[in-house]
C-alpha positions as CSV (number, residue, x, y, z in Angstrom):
1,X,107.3,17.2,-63.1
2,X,104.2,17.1,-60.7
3,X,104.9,17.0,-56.8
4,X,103.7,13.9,-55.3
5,X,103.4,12.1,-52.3
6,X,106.2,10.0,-50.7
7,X,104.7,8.3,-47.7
8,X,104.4,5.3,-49.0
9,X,107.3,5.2,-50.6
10,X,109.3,5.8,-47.4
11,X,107.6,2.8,-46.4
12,X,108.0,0.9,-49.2
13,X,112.1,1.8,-48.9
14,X,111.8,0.6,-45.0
15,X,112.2,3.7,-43.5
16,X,112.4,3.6,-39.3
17,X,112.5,5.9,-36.8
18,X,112.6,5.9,-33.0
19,X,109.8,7.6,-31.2
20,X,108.8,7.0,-27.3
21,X,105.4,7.7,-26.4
22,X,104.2,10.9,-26.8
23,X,106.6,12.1,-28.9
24,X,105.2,14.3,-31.4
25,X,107.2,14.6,-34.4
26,X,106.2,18.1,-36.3
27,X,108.3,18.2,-39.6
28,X,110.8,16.5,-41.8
29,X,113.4,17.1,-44.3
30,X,113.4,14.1,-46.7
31,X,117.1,13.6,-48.8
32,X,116.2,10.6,-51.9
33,X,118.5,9.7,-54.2
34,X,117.2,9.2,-57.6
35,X,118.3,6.6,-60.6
36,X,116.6,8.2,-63.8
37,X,115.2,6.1,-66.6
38,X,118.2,6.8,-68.5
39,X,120.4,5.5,-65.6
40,X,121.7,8.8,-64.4
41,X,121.6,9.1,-60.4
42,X,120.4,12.5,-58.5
43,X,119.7,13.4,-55.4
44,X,116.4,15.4,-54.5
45,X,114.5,16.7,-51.3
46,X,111.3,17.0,-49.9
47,X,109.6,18.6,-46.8
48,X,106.4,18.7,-45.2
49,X,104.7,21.5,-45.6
50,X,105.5,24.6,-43.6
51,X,108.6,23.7,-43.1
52,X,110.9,27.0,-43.0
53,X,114.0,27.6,-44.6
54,X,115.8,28.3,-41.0
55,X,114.8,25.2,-39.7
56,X,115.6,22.9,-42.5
57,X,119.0,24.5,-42.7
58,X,119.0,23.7,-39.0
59,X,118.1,20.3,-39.5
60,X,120.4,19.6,-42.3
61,X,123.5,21.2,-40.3
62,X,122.1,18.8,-37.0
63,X,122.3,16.0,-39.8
64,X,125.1,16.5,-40.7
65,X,127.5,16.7,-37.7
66,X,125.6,13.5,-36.8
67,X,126.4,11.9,-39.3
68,X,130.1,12.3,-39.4
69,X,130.8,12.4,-35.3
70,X,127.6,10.4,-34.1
71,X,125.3,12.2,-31.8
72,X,124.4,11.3,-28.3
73,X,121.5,12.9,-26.2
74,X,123.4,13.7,-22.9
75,X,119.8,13.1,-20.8
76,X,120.6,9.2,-21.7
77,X,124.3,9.7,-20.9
78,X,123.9,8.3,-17.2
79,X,121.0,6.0,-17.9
């Protein structure tokens, strides 16, 4: 199976994410689930390229604990 490119289909799924100006986002870690042809459902990844294997376990870990407790950034605490 050839790599290809998933921007578009990131878009295509809706995909959103909250930036504020000047943000520079530098990498991603991309988890897809997959329905085969023959029905069967997978899961897959994909990174941008560069992307180290430190920092994607890092980011996966981060995803993680955010997803199960919820996550919030203590600068906007007192807002």
């Amino acid at each position: 199976m050839a790599g290809q490119k998933i921007g578009q289909l990131i878009d295509t799924l809706g995909v959103e994410a909250d930036f504020d100006e000047g943000d520079l986002p530098t990498d991603a870690y991309v988890l897809l689930k997959v329905v085969k042809a023959d029905g069967t459902v997978s899961l897959t990844t994909a990174r941008s390229e560069g992307l180290d294997w430190i920092t994607r376990l890092g980011m996966v870990t981060a995803a993680q604990q955010i997803e199960n407790s919820g996550y919030t950034d203590a600068s906007t605490d007192n807002d």
